[in-house]
Structure formats: C-alpha cells, structure tokens
C-alpha positions, -999 to 999 in steps of 0.1 A, spaced: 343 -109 145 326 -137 144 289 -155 163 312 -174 188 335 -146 199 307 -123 203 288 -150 227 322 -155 246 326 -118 253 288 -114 260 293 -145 289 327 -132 302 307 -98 310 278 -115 328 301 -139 350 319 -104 357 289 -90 365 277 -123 390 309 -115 409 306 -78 415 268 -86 429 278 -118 448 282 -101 483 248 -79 480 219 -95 492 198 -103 460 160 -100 449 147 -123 424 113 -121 399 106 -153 383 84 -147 350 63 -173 327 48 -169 295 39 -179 259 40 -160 224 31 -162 188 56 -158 163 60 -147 132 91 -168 109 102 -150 82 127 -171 60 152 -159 36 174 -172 12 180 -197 -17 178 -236 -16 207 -243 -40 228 -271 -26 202 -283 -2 206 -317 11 193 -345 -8 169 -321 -29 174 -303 -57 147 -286 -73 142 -256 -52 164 -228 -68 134 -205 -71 124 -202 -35 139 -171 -24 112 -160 8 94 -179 34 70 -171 66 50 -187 88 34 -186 128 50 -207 154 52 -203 193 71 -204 221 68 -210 257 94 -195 282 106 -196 317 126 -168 332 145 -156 365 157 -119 366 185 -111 393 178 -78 409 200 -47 406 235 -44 390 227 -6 383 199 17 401 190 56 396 160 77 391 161 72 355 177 36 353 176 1 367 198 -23 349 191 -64 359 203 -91 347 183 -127 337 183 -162 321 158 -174 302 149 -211 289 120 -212 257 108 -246 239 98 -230 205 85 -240 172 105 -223 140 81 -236 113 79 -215 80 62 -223 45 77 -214 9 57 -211 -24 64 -202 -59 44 -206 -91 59 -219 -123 36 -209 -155 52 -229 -179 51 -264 -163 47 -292 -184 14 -311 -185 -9 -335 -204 -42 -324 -216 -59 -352 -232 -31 -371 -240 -14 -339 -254 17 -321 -239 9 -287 -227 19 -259 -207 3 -254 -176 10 -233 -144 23 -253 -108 28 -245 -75 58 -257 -55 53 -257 -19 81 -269 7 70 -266 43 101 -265 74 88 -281 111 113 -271 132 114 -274 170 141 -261 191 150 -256 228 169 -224 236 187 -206 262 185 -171 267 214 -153 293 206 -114 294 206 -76 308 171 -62 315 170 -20 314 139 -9 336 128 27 346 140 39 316 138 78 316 120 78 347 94 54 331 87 24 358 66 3 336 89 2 305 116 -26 302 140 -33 273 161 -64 276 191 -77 255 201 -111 254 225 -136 233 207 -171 226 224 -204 221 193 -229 206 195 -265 200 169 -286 175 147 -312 188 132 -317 154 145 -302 118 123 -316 90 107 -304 58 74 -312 34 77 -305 -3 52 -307 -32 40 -293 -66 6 -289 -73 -11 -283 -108 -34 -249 -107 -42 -238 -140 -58 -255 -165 -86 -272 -143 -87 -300 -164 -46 -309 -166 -27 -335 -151 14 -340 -147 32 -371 -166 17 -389 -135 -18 -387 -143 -22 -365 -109 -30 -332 -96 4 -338 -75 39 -345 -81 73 -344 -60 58 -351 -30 83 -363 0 89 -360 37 123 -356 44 152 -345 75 168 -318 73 209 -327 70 235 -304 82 215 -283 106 236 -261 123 241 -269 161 240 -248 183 223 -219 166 234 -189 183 218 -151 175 208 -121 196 171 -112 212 156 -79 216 129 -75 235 108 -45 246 79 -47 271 55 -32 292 49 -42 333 13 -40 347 10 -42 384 -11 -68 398 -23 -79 433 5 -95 460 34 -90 442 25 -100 409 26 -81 374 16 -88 339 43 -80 310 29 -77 276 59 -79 255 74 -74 218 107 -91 208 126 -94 177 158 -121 173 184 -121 148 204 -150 140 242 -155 135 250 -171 104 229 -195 85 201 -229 96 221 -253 78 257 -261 67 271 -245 29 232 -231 23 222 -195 24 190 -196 42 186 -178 75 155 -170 93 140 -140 113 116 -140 144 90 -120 155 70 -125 182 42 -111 206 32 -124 243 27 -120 276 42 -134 309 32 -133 346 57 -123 370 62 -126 406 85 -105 427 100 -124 460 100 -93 489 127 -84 507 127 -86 542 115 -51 558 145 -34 575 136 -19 609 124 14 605 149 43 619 138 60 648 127 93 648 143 120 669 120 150 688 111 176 663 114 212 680 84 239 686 81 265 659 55 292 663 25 294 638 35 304 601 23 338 587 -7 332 562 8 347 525 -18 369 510 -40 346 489 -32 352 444 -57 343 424 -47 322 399 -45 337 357 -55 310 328 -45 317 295 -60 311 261 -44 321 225 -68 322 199 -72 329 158 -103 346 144 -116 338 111 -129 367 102 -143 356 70 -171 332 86 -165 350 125 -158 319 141 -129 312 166 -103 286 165 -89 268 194 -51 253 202 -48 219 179 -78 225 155 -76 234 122 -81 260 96 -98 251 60 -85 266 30 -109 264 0 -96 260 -36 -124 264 -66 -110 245 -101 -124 246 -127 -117 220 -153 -120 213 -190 -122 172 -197 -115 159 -227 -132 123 -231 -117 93 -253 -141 64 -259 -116 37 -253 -135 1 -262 -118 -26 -231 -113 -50 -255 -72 -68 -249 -61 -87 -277 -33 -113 -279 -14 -127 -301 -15 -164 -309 -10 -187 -281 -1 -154 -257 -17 -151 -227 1 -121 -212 -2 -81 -212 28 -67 -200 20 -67 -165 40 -97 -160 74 -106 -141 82 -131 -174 102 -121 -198 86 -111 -231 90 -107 -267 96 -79 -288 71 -81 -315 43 -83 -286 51 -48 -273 26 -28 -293 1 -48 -278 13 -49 -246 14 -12 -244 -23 -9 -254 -34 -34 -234 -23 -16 -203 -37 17 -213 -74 -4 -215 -66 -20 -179 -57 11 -165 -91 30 -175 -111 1 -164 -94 1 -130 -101 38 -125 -139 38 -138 -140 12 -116 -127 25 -88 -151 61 -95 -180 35 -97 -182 10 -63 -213 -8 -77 -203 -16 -112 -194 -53 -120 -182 -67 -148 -179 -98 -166 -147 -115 -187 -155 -131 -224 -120 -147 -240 -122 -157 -273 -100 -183 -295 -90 -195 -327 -92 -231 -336 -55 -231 -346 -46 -217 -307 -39 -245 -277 -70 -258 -266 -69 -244 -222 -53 -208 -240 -81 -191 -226 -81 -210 -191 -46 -191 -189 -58 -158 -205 -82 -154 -178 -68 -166 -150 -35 -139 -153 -66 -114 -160 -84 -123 -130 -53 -122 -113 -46 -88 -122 -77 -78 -108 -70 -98 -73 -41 -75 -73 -57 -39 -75 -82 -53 -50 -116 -54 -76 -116 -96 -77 -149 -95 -61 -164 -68 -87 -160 -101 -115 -194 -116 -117 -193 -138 -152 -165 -154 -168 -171 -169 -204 -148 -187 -229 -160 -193 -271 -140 -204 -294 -146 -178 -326 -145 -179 -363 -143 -145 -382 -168 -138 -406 -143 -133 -438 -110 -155 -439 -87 -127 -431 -56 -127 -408 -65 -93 -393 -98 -107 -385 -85 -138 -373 -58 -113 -354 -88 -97 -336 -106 -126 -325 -81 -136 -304 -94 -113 -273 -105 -109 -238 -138 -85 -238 -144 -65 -203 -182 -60 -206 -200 -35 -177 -233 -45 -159 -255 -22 -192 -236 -47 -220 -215 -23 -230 -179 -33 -233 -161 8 -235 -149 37 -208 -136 71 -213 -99 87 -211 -95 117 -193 -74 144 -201 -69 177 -188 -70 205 -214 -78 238 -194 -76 242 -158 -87 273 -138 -82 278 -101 -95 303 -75 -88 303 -41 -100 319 -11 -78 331 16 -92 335 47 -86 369 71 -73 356 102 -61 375 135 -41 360 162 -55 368 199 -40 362 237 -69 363 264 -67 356 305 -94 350 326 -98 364 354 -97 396 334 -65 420 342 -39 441 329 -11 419 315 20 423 290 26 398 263 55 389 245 60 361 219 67 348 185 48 325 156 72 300 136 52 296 103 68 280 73 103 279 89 99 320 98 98 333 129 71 366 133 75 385 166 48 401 185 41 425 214 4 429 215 -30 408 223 -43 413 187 -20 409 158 -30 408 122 -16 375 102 -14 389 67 19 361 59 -3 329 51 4 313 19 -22 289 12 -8 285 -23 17 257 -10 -8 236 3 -18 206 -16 -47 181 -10 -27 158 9 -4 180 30 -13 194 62 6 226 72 12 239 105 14 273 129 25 276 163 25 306 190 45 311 216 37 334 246 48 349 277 26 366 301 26 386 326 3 405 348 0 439 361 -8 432 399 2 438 430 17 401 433 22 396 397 23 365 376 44 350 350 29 325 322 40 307 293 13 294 267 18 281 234 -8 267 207 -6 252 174 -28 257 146 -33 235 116 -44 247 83 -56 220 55 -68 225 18 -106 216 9 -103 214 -31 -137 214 -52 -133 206 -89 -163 213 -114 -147 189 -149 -163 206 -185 -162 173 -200 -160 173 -241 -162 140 -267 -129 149 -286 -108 125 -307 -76 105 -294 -56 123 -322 -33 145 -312 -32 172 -341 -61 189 -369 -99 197 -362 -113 168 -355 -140 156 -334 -152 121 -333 -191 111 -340 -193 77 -343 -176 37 -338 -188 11 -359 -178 -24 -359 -161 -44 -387 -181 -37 -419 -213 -22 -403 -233 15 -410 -249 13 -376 -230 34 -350 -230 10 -316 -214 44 -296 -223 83 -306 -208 114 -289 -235 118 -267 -233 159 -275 -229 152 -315 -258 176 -324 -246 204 -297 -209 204 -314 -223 209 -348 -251 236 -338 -224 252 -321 -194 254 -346 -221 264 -376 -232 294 -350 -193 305 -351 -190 303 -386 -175 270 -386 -171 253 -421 -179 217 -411 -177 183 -428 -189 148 -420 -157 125 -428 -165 88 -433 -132 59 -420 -122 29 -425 -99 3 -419 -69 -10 -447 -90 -42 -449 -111 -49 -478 -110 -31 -515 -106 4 -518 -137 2 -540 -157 -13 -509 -142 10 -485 -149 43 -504 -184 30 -501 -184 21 -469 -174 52 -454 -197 73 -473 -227 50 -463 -214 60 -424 -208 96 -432 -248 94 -445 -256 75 -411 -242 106 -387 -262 136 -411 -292 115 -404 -285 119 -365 -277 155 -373 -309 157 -397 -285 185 -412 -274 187 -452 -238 190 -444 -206 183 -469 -194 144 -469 -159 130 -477 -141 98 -467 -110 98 -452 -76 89 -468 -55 61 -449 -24 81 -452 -44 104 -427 -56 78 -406 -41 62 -373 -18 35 -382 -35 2 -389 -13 -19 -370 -31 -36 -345 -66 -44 -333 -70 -15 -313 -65 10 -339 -82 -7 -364 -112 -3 -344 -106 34 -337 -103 34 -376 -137 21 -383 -154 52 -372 -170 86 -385 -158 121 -380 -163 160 -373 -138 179 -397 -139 217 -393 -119 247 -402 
C-alpha cells in the first residue's frame, strides 16, 4: 500500500468521525508551542542532482526547530480509562542536517610534491518546510489524566530546499589541494527534485500540567517517520526527533443547571461498630553472621576472597611500521598482507597501554615517531595523528602531553635497523617507554555464605497465623511459620555484575475477636563483593621450558635498561630447592655469530654481577630463540635469561 492511500484512508476516517460528532455540542483546547529537533539523515547521494562526488556519505544529523499551532476537538470516545479527541495542527519547521566523511588518501601538494593527505567532505542541507498535521489524541489513558498519546498523518510542503558542500584538508598541517588552498569543492546549490508534498506519520507522547484559569502546560516527546524518500530517484530519507512544550487553553462549557434535590427521609442514629485496632506487618531476614537485620528492598553482600597468581610480561610500547605505513590494524581501510605480523603486535602494545592506563588515572604520556630519510616527508604527521586518534576513541586524548617527530639514522647500515627505526615510542611520565602483560596462572577462591533466617513480625503484638511462599532462582519454597531457616542460597551464581533477587509472599491473619486478614510481601536483593589479592611473578613471554627472564638490552649494548625487579629472590629461591640454574646470554640474528657469541656472554656476566653469585653461563642458540621476524621480537631477543632444571 502505498504513502497516498494510507493518507486517503487516514482522512476518510476523520471526515467520518466530524460527521458522527456534528450534532453534539463541542469543546475545543487551542495549544501553542516550539521544539528542538533532532534530524537524523540516511542514505546515499548517488545520482544527486547536479553533484556528483558524494557516494561516501551514508549518515547525517543535525538540530532544527519547529513552531506549531494546534486546535483539539473534544470527545469522539469517553470512559474511565479512555478519552479519544481529535485535532489539526499547522508547524513552520526547519529540517536542516550536516554530513561528513574523511578521505585519508586525498591527493595534495607538499612543496611542490604530490602527496597523500587526509580531507574532509562536508555537505550541509537548509531545509524549511510548512506542514499540516490532521490527528487523534488518546487522553486518560489507563486511568492516567495527565498522559496523552497522539497519532497523526502529516502532508509538508518546502519553503526552502538548499545544500552547502565543501572539502577541507586536515592532515598534514602544512599541505595544500592542486589549488594552492586549504579548501576545495566549495558551492551553494538548490536542491532539484524535492519531493512535494512530503507526507509521513507523527507520534507524539506527552504529559499535561494543570495551570491557573483553564490553562495547562504539555511537555511533549514526538517522533515522525517519513513516507518515501526527500528527493526524486535518490535514496536519502530523513528522521525527526523532537522535544517541546506547548501552552494550552481549554474554552468551558457552559454550566448546566444543577438538578434539584428531592427531601431525604429521617433515619435514626447508626450503632457505633466496636472499634479494631489496626495490625502492620513487617517480613524481615537476619544475618546471623554479622546480627544485623535486613529490610524489604535492601540488600544482602556476598563476599568472595581470590586469590591470584600474576604472571608479568615486560612488553616495551614501542609500534613499528613499515615503510611509508601509517596504520596498526585498528583501521576501517583495507590492508595488506605482508603488514599483518605487525599489525597484530601492534595491537597487543596499544591494548596494555590502554589498560595501565586506565589502572593509572594520573599517568600521561608522550608520542615520539621516528623516520627514515627514504620515507615521505609528513609520514609521521599521519602516523601520529591515526595514533592520537586512537586514543580520542578509548577516551585517554587528554592523558597525551608531548608529541615529537625526528627523522633517525641507525647506527650500522642494516635493513633490520633501518626496519626498526621506523617507529612510534609511547613514553610514561618516569621516561620509561615499557608496561607489563598480565596473565592468570593459578587462581584460588573462597567464599563466605552468609546464615540467613527469614522472619514475619506485627505490631501491635498478637497471635496470628502465617502462610506464604519465597520464589528464589525460579523455585518456589513454602512456609507455615514466623521463623524459617533459608539453607537454599547459592551465592556461587552470582558474578560481580549480576544482582540476584528474593521475594516473600505472605498472608496474615490474627487470632482476635474481630480478626484481620493481611497480605505483605518483600523483596530482598543479594549482590557479590569480590576482593582479589594478585601474586605477581616476572616470567618470560615463552610459552614452554624453564625459563625466567632477567634482563632487556638494547641493540648491541651489556647494560640492562629493565631487570626483574625480584631477579635475586628467584635465584636464592630455586638454589634453596635444589634448583640447577644457569645464566643464558641472547641475541638477535644480526651481526656475526663470532660478535654475537661474545655479546651474549658479556650480558650473561652483566646479570651474575647483579646476582654477585658464581653461577654456570651459556649463550643461547637461535634455533631456540623467538623468531626474529620483526622489531618486536628482536627486541625480546636481545635479552638475558634464567634457565633451570
């Protein structure tokens, strides 16, 4: 069916409804107002008049208003729980909405050299549109005076329908288009083909305050839905939202004549009943574990002890790229193949600086990229704005005090070291650019279940007779008595975030000469408190053998720059259990095997000095090592080690 039957049906029933009501003598309310809306836009801008460029705009919004005069015709339909009116309305409204989208590989000139940049497109709509608004208005719904829900069709015709459009260069500062400007694609234009009438549905929903003389204040909500699409052969449509408020007035009736009232006959002077005193009721629980009562709608704490073992992984946040990259795999672009091995450890190194920030409000930190001479010249513009984007996201821009950029030259011509100089380093507040991995390795839990018993009291005190139930965990429990025990909780399907409930049902009744009948019911809540103690231990990231990492050096260095801060506890400790323990020296595949046999016996000395232990030294063969693949592992690589069977 389509918009212009539906609005034809929707008119033949309120003409119906104007001749039913035409010999009744009427009440009117005549209502003005304004409200904000809220535009949402949806849709694509392929085929759109006179402009092409737009495919990419999918989603729009922005805040318009609208200013409204209505008259309501008082009552088709009347009960206690029901008043059905019907109204008109006329609105002058503004439908204006805003689309952007950002392009990151526009093309730019940076001195003189063609580039890729990032843009913004932005296209603006300034619509303006009168509208009628024929209706039903439900009132006293369930009993409810105040509330109103009203239903309407709306036919809406344009007094303006025109659009702004322009692209804007963001990222690199420095960059300009083909133009020699920050701007480009910028026009004014008329919307063709606009759709007249537009024709949709309003829903509205509302709330009447009395006021002096007649007069009420209606705060309202409405939401309208459109029938088709704004303009001709283009999908694009548009939602409203909108809040106000109107001022009504209600013209009186005349007063009818009151009826008048016949003699009323003598009766002689009632008995007086014999006064009851009224019972109050009360269901309680006792804790017995801490004595303490708890009342109807509070809540019962469950405690829950862990106790953890942590493993820790020094994890240096440190994301390289590869030449002329600027991503990390958090990205909506498509991306290539070869890059995923850094992708993948790039997001492991943003993740554990998003949580140690999150554990640590006050720490800041501050962004260093570095380049290669043989990289475009604004790559690290773009590497750290997607960072700092990234950040925006998770809600931590503001912890970003410091942003650097240096171009960098490796200290040996190497293409691993000129691999890892292409890099974004995360330094914290002390200098240090590193964060632990957790991992769970052991986890203990004791829990403590409270003794609870379930209790029905009356005031004044009496003799009374109980009878209910408890529903608890979709089981019902019956009970006869004032005291029951309530031996069936099982706190072990409560989690930190859940909240599990209890309710009691009871009827009373007293033993008196003129007795008395109540129902009570309660609901108790009971909620988990979880303490965790963490056992945190410096292990190594590999997954199999008896290892335990000492020591990180950087590239060609004996001089640890991070230690396990409990080196000298491990080694005390695993000699005491009759440990056999070794100091193993690593490397990375670069360099001689000569060199790098040296090397990592010099950085297995380095560690027995810290221990000031004489303890067996070997170096470590690659075939046992992490893979030397990337950066990151070369890093891990260039390190020293506890070996012990």
């Amino acid at each position: 069916m389509n918009r212009a039957k539906i609005l034809g049906y929707f008119v033949l029933v309120f003409l119906f409804i104007l001749q039913i009501k035409s010999e009744s003598k009427p009440s009117f309310t005549l209502e003005i107002g304004g409200s904000l809306l809220y535009n949402s836009y949806k849709g694509n801008f392929n085929g759109f008049p006179n402009y092409d460029c737009c495919g990419h705009f999918t989603k729009g919004k922005g805040l318009g208003f609208e200013f409204s005069a209505t008259g309501i015709y008082k009552s088709i339909f009347s009960s206690n729980f029901l008043n059905i009116n019907y109204f008109s309305s006329m609105s002058l409204r503004n439908l204006s909405g805003k689309f952007e989208y950002d392009e990151y590989f526009a093309d730019i000139i940076i001195d003189e050299t063609i580039a890729k940049g990032i843009s913004r497109h932005r296209l603006e709509t300034d619509i303006l549109s009168l509208a009628l608004l024929p209706g039903f208005e439900f009132d006293n719904l369930f009993g409810i005076k105040p509330l109103s829900f009203r239903l309407a069709g709306i036919i809406s015709i344009p007094l303006k329908n025109n659009f702004y459009q322009e692209e804007k260069l963001i990222s690199p500062e420095k960059a300009l288009f083909e133009n020699h400007q920050k701007q480009r694609n910028v026009f004014n234009a008329k919307i063709n083909n606009f759709r007249i009438p537009q024709l949709g549905l309003n829903f509205n929903i509302g709330w009447k305050i009395p006021l002096k003389n007649n007069f009420y204040l209606f705060p309202n909500l409405f939401f309208e839905k459109p029938f088709g699409t704004l303009v001709k052969n283009l999908d694009l449509n548009t939602h409203h939202i909108a809040l106000g408020v109107k001022i009504g007035y209600n013209i009186p009736k005349p007063k009818p004549q009151p009826p008048s009232i016949p003699p009323q006959p003598e009766f002689p002077n009632p008995i007086e009943p014999k006064e009851v005193k009224p019972v109050v009721s009360e269901i309680l629980v006792l804790n017995r574990t801490d004595m303490k009562y708890i009342k109807n709608k509070d809540t019962i704490y469950i405690t829950r002890k862990i106790n953890q073992t942590v493993e820790l992984s020094p994890t240096p946040t440190t994301l390289f790229y590869q030449r002329n990259d600027f991503l990390f795999g958090e990205d909506s672009i498509e991306t290539r193949l070869e890059y995923q091995k850094f992708y993948e450890e790039n997001r492991k190194i943003l993740q554990a600086v998003v949580d140690y920030l999150r554990k640590n409000p006050d720490e800041k930190i501050s962004l260093v990229c570095s380049q290669t001479n043989d990289e475009q010249s604004n790559i690290c513009d773009l590497r750290l704005a997607r960072l700092t984007e990234y950040f925006r996201v998770q809600g931590l821009e503001n912890r970003i005090e410091n942003i650097k950029k240096i171009i960098s030259t490796p200290k040996k011509a190497i293409p691993e070291l000129l691999e890892e100089e292409r890099n974004v380093q995360i330094i914290f507040s002390n200098g240090v650019n590193l964060v632990y991995r957790e991992s769970v390795v052991s986890s203990d839990t004791n829990e403590i279940k409270p003794s609870l018993k379930l209790l029905v009291k009356v005031q004044p005190e009496t003799n009374f007779k109980v009878n209910g139930n408890v529903i608890y965990q979709n089981n019902l429990y019956n009970f006869t008595s004032d005291s029951v025990e309530l031996p069936f909780l099982n706190p072990q399907t409560l989690t930190a975030t859940t909240l599990d409930s209890m309710s009691v049902t009871a009827l009373i009744e007293t033993d008196e000469e003129l007795p008395q009948k109540i129902e009570d019911s309660s609901r108790f809540y009971f909620k988990l408190q979880e303490f965790v103690q963490k056992d945190k231990r410096f292990f190594t990231p590999k997954s199999e053998g008896n290892f335990i990492l000492a020591s990180l050096f950087k590239f060609d260095e004996t001089i640890p720059y991070w230690t396990n801060p409990k080196l000298k506890e491990i080694v005390t400790d695993l000699i005491t259990k009759g440990k056999s323990v070794q100091i193993i020296g690593s490397v990375d595949n670069i360099g001689t095997e000569t060199h790098n046999k040296k090397l990592a016996t010099e950085r297995a000395k380095g560690i027995l000095k810290i221990l000031g232990k004489n303890l067996p030294i070997k170096t470590i063969d690659l075939e046992n090592q992490s893979p030397n693949q990337t950066p990151y592992t070369r890093i891990l690589n260039r390190s020293a080690w506890i070996y012990f069977e």
